[in-house]
C-alpha positions in Angstrom: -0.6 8.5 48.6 -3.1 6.3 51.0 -1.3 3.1 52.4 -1.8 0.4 55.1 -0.1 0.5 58.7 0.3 -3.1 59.6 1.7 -3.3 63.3 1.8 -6.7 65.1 0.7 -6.7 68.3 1.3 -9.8 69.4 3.1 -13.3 68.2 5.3 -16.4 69.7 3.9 -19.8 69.9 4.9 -23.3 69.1 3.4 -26.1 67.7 4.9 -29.0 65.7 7.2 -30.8 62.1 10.1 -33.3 60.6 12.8 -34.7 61.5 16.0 -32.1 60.1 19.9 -32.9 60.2 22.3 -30.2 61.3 24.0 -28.4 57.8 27.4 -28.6 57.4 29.1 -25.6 58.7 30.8 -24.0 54.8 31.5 -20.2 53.9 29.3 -19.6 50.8 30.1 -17.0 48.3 26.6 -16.3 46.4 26.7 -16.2 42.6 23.8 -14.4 41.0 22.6 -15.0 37.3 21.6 -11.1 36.1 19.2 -11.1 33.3 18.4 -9.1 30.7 15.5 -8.1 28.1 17.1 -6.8 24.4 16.4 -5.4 21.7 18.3 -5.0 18.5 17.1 -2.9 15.5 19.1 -1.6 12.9 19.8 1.8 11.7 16.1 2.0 10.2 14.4 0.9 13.4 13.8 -2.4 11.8 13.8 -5.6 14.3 16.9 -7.8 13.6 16.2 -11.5 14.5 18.6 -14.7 14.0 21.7 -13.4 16.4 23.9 -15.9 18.5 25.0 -16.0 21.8 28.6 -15.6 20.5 27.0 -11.8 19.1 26.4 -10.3 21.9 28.8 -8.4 24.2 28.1 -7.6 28.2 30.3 -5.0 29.8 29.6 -4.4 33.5 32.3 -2.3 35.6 34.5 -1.8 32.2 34.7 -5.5 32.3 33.8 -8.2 29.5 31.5 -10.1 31.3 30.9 -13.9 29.8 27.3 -14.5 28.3 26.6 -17.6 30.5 22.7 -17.6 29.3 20.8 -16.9 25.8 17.3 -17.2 24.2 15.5 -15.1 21.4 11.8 -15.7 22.1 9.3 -14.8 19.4 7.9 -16.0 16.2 9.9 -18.8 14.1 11.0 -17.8 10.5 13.2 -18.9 7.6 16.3 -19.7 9.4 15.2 -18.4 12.9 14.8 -20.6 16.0 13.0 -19.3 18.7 11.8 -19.9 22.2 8.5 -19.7 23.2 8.3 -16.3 25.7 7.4 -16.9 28.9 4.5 -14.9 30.2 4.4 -11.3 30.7 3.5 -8.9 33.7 2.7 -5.5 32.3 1.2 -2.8 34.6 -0.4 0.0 32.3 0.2 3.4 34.7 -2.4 6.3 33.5 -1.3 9.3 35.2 -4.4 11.6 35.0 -3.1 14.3 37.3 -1.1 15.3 34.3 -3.1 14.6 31.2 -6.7 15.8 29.5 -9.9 13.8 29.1 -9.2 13.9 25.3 -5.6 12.6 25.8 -6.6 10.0 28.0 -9.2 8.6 25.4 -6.9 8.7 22.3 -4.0 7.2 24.4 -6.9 4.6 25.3 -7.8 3.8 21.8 -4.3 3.4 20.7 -4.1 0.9 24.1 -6.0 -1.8 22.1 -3.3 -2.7 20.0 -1.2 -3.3 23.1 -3.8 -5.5 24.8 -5.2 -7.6 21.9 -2.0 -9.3 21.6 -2.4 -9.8 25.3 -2.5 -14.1 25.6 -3.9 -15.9 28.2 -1.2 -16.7 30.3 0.1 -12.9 30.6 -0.8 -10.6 33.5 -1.9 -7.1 33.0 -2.7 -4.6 35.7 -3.6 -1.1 36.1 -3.2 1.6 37.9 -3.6 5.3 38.0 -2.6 8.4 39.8 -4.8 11.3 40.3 -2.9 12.7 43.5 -3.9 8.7 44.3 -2.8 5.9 43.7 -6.0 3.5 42.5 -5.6 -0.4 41.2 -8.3 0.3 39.0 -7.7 -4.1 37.9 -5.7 -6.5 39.3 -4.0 -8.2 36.9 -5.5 -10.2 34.5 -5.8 -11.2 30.6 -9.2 -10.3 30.1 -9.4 -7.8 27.0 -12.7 -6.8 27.2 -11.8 -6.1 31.6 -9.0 -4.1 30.5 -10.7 -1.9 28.2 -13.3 -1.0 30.1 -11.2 0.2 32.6 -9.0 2.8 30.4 -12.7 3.9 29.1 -13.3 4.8 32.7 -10.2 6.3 33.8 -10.5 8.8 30.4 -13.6 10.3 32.2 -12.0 11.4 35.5 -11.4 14.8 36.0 -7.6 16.0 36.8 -6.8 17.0 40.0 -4.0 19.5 38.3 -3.2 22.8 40.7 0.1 23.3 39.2 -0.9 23.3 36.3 -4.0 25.6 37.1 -0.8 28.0 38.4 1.2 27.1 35.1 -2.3 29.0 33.0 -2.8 31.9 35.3 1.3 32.9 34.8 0.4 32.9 31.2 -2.2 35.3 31.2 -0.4 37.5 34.0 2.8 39.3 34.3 5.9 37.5 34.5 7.4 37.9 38.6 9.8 36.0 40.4 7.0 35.4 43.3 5.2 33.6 40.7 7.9 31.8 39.1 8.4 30.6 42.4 5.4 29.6 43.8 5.0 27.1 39.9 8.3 25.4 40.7 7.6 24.5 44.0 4.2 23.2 43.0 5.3 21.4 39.6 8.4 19.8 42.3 6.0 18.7 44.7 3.4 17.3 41.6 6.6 15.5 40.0 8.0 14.3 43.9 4.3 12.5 44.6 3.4 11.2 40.6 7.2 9.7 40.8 6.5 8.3 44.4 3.4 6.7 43.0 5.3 5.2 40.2 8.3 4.0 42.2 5.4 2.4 44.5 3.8 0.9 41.6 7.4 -0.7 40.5 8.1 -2.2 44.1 4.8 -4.2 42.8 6.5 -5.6 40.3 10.3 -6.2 41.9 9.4 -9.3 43.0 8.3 -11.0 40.2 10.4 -13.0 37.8 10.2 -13.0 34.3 8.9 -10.5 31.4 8.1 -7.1 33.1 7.1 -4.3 31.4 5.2 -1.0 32.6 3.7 1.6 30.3 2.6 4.7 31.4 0.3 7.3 29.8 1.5 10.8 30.8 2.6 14.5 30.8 4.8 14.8 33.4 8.2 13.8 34.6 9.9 16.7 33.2 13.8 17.3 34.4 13.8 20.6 34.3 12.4 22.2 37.1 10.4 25.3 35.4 10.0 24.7 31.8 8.7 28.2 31.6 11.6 29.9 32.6 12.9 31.4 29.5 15.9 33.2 31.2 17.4 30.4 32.6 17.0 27.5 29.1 20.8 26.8 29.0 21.7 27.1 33.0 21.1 24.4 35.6 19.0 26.3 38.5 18.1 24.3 41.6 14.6 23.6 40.7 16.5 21.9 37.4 18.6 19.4 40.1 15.8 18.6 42.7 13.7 17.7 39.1 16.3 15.6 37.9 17.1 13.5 40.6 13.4 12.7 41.5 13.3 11.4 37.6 16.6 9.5 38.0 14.8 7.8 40.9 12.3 6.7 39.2 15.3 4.7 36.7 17.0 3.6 39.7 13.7 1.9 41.1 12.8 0.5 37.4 16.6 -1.0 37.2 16.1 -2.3 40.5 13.0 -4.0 39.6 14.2 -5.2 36.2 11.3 -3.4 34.4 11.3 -1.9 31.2 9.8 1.3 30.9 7.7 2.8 28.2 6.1 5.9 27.8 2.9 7.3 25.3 3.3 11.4 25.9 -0.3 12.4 26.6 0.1 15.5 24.2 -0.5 16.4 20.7 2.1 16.7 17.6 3.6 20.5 19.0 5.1 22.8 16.0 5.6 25.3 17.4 3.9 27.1 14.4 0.3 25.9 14.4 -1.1 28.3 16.7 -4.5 26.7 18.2 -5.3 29.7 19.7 -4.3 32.2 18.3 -1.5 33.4 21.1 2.0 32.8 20.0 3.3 32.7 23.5 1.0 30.3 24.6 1.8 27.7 21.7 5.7 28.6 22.6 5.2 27.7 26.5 3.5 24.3 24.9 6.6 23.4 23.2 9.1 23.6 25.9 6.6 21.9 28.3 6.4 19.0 26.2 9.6 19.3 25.4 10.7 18.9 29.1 8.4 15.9 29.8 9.7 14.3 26.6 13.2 14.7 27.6 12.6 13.3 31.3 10.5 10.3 29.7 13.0 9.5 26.9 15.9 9.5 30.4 13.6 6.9 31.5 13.4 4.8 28.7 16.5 5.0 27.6 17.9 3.6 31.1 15.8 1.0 31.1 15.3 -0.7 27.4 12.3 1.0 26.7 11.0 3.8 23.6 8.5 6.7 24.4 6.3 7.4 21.6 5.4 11.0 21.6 5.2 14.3 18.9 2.0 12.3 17.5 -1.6 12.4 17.2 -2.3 9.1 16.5 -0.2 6.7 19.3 -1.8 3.3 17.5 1.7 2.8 15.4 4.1 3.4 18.2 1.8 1.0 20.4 2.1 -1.8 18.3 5.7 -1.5 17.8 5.7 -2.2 21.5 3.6 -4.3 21.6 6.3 -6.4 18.7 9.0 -6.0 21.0 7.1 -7.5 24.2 6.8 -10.6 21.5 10.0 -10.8 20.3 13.1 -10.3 21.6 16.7 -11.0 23.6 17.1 -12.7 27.2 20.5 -12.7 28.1 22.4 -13.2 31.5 26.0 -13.3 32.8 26.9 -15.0 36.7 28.3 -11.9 38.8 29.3 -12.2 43.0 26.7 -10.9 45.1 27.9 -8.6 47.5 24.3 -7.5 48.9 24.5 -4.2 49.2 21.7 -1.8 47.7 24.0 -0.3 44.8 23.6 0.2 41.9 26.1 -1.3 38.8 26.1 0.4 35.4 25.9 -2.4 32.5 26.3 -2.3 28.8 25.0 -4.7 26.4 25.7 -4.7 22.9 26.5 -6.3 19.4 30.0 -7.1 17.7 28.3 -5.8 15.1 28.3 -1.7 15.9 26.2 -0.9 13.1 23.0 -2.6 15.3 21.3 -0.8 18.0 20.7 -2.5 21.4 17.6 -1.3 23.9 18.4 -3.0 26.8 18.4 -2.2 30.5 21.6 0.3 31.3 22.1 -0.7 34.8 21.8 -3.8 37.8 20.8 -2.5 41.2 21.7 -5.4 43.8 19.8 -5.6 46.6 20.4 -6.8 50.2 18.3 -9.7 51.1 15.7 -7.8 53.5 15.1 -5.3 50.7 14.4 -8.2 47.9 12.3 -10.0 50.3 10.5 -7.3 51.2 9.9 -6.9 47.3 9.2 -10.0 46.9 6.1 -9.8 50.2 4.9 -6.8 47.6 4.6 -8.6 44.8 3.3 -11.5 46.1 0.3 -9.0 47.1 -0.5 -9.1 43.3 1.5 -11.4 41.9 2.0 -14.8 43.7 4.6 -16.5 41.8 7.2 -16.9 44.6 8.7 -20.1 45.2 8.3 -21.7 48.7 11.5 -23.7 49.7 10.9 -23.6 53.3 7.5 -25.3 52.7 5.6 -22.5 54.6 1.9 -22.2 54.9 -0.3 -19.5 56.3 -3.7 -18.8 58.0 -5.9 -15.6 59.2 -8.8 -15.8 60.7 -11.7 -13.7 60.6 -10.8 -9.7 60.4 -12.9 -7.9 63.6 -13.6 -3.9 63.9 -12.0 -2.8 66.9 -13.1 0.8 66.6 -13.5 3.3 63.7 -11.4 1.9 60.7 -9.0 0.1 62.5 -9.3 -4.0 62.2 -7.4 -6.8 64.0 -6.4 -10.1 62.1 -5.0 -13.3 63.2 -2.6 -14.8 61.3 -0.6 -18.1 61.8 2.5 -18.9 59.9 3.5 -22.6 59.7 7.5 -23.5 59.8 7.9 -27.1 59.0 10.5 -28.3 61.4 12.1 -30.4 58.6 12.9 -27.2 56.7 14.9 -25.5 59.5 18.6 -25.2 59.6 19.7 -26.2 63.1 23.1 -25.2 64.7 24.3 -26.0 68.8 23.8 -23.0 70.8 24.1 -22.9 75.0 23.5 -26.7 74.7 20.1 -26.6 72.0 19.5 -26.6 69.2 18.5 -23.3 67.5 17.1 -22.0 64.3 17.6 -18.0 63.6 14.5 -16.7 61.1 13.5 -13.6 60.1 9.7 -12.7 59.4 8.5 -10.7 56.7 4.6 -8.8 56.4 2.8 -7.0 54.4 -0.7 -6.4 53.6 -3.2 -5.0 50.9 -6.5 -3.6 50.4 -9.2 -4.0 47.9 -8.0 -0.8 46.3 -4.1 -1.5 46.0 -3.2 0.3 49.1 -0.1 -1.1 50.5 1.4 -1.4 54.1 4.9 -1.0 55.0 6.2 -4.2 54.8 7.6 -5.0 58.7 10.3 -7.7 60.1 10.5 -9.5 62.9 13.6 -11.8 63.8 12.9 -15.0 65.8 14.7 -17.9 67.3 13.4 -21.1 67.7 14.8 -23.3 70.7 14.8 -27.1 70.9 16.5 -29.1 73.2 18.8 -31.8 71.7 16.4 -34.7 72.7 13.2 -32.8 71.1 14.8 -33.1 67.6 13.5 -37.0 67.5 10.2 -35.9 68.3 9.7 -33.0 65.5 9.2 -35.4 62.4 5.9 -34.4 60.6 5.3 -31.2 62.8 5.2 -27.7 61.9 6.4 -24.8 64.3 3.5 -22.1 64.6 4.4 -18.3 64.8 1.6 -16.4 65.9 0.7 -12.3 64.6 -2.4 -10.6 65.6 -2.0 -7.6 62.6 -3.9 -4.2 63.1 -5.0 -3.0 60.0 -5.4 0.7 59.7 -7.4 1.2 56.5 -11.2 1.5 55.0 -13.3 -1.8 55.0 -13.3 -4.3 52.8 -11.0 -7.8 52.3 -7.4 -7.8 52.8 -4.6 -9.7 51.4 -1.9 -10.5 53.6 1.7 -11.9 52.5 4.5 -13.5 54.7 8.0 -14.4 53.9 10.0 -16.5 56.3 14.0 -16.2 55.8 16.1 -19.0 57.4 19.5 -17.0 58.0 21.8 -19.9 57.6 20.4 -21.5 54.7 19.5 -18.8 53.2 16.3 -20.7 52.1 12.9 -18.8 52.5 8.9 -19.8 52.1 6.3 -17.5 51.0 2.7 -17.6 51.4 -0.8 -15.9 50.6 -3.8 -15.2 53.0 -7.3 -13.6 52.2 -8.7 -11.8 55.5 -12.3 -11.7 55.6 -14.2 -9.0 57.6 -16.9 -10.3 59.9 
């Protein structure tokens, strides 16, 4: 998978802002409100609409958890009040290493019901992996945009070895040097399409709100050789390493609060219906799909979300998502933040137990460096970040130093006034931490870096401040093809906690 290296080569600087009062000097114990999507059916799949707060149930660490926050957004009705729902950010993944030209385009065509209820205010953006990871479009609402890009991503060609290997160990005898040699190549497919996928979530970890990914695909099987008829019922290694790189892909979807849905690439399987004409062949089918299904339907079911699959006509299983993204649950409970990246198993359900609740099964909490880092991510592609430090940004003019590497100036702007100030070795000091990331015109992404930085006033300075801003200096070296880049910066004030985002285009000369 191609990606930026930013490095910063150089920074410091000062310059000038307002006139700030030292903070009071108080242990805080941080209280997070955890949201969640849900949806109820009943036993027939039907949507149930009209519930209370005082319906719901939220069990986290075998605990009864209060429901401190409630909504139902979606259409009003005969005795149902709704909210309107806020907008949505969906990402459409199309992994073509795993699929056919003919399942892309039906999976495309049955796309359209999904995007025409696509409103103005939503974002939509895709993205697909073909041992790459391409932003085909950034997000937007346009229909007719979106469209045209599935259209064009049904075209490619695969870029499928394995399962080149998985078709030549049909037609040949059946050795353990083969069997071999197509587990470590479908491990290492499944290890770089779930890589891709956890990338394209980190996009999305950031941003607040409705978040939804649906992903067109054949892969992400947990078992490690569905071909391996001696070994159905047992648990081999291949069947570990296979599972755990699926379960990471939950994890990473939990700990960006997205729901995941899935449309199998393949077609309704029998197991009877010989296409053709090799009985074997149509068997191997079945317990292929059947392995992808079962890794996809893991996904889902950890993170609120349906796979639609066993069909040859997706168009009724899209729009039923496409319901669901209109209607629904948003509940929340207050829990203690103890910063640490773990990850909290949660249950949300009805008093009624004859009701059936989708909903996100877990809560991953998150230090503050890795959701600010997120955060730097999304803002790449989604800037909806607030900016309580007041920061602003600059870059100058991107310059070729040699080959494709490119140097950028950058200039972050601290307003002094935003600053928590405490007495150190007789000044006054602020203690930040810097965040970076950057972007290409194709959706490559850079590691995003930190730098921590203390800013030094003496006592009879602070007088002087009001109205300036502090300016922290970056030249970043972009490693990467030409074209535009995007640069985001986060600024963390460690006392106050508070932190600023902002947003830079970088030209090339």
């Amino acid at each position: 998978m191609r990606s930026l290296a930013v490095s910063v080569l150089l920074f410091a600087a000062l310059s000038a802002a307002a006139q700030v009062e030292l903070p009071r000097m108080n242990e805080v114990v941080e209280v997070r409100l955890l949201n969640f999507d849900v949806v109820v059916t009943d036993r027939a799949g039907k949507p149930v609409r009209g519930l209370k707060r005082e319906d719901f149930e939220i069990v986290e660490g075998g605990k009864l958890r209060e429901v401190t926050n409630f909504s139902e957004f979606g259409v009003p009705g005969p005795d149902v009040k709704v909210e309107q729902a806020p907008p949505r950010h969906i990402v459409l993944f199309v992994d073509v290493l795993s699929t056919t030209t003919f399942e892309r385009k039906r999976a495309a065509a049955a796309l359209t019901a999904l995007i025409s209820e696509v409103k103005p205010a939503d974002e939509v953006m895709i993205m697909s992996w073909n041992r790459r990871l391409r932003l085909d479009v950034l997000p937007t609402s346009d229909h007719a945009k979106l469209n045209e890009a599935l259209t064009r991503i049904a075209r490619e060609a695969s870029a499928d070895a394995a399962g080149q290997i998985m078709r030549d160990r049909q037609k040949s005898s059946d050795t353990p040097a083969v069997s071999r040699t197509y587990q470590r190549m479908a491990l290492n497919d499944l290890s770089q399409s779930a890589a891709a996928l956890n990338g394209v979530l980190t996009r999305l970890a950031g941003v607040n709100g409705r978040k939804v990914l649906v992903m067109v695909t054949k892969g992400f099987a947990m078992k490690g050789d569905p071909l391996d008829e001696q070994n159905l019922e047992d648990t081999s290694e291949a069947d570990i390493d296979a599972a755990r790189v699926v379960k990471s892909v939950a994890r990473q979807a939990n700990a960006a609060g997205v729901t995941l849905y899935a449309v199998h690439g393949g077609r309704l399987e029998s197991g009877v219906s010989v296409e053709d004409g090799e009985a074997d062949s149509a068997a191997t089918r079945v317990r292929q799909t059947a392995s992808s299904i079962d890794g996809l339907r893991y996904l889902a079911g950890r993170t609120g979300g349906v796979v639609v699959a066993n069909t040859n006509d997706a168009s009724r299983g899209l729009a039923s998502i496409a319901g669901e993204l209109a209607s629904y649950y948003s509940l929340a409970y207050r829990a203690t933040a103890r910063r640490v990246d773990t990850e909290r198993d949660v249950e949300i359900r009805t008093r009624d137990r004859n009701l059936r609740v989708r909903a996100r099964r877990a809560f991953v909490e998150q230090t503050f460096d890795t959701e600010i880092a997120h955060q730097v991510v999304a803002n790449l592609f989604f800037p909806t970040s607030t900016n309580a430090l007041q920061i602003s940004a600059k870059a100058g003019a991107k310059e070729r130093q040699k080959r494709n590497r490119f140097a950028m100036p950058v200039d972050v702007m601290i307003p002094y006034a935003s600053l928590s100030l405490t007495p150190e070795d007789g000044q006054l000091v602020a203690d930040l931490s810097i965040f970076i990331g950057a972007s290409d015109a194709k959706g490559g992404t850079s590691e995003v870096r930190r730098f921590d930085h203390k800013i030094r006033l003496a006592k009879d300075q602070l007088g002087k401040m009001a109205g300036r801003h502090y300016k922290y200096g970056l030249d970043v070296e972009l490693f990467t093809i030409a074209g535009d880049q995007k640069i985001a910066v986060a600024v963390l004030d460690k006392l106050s906690r508070m932190t600023g985002f902002a947003t830079v285009e970088g030209k090339q000369k």
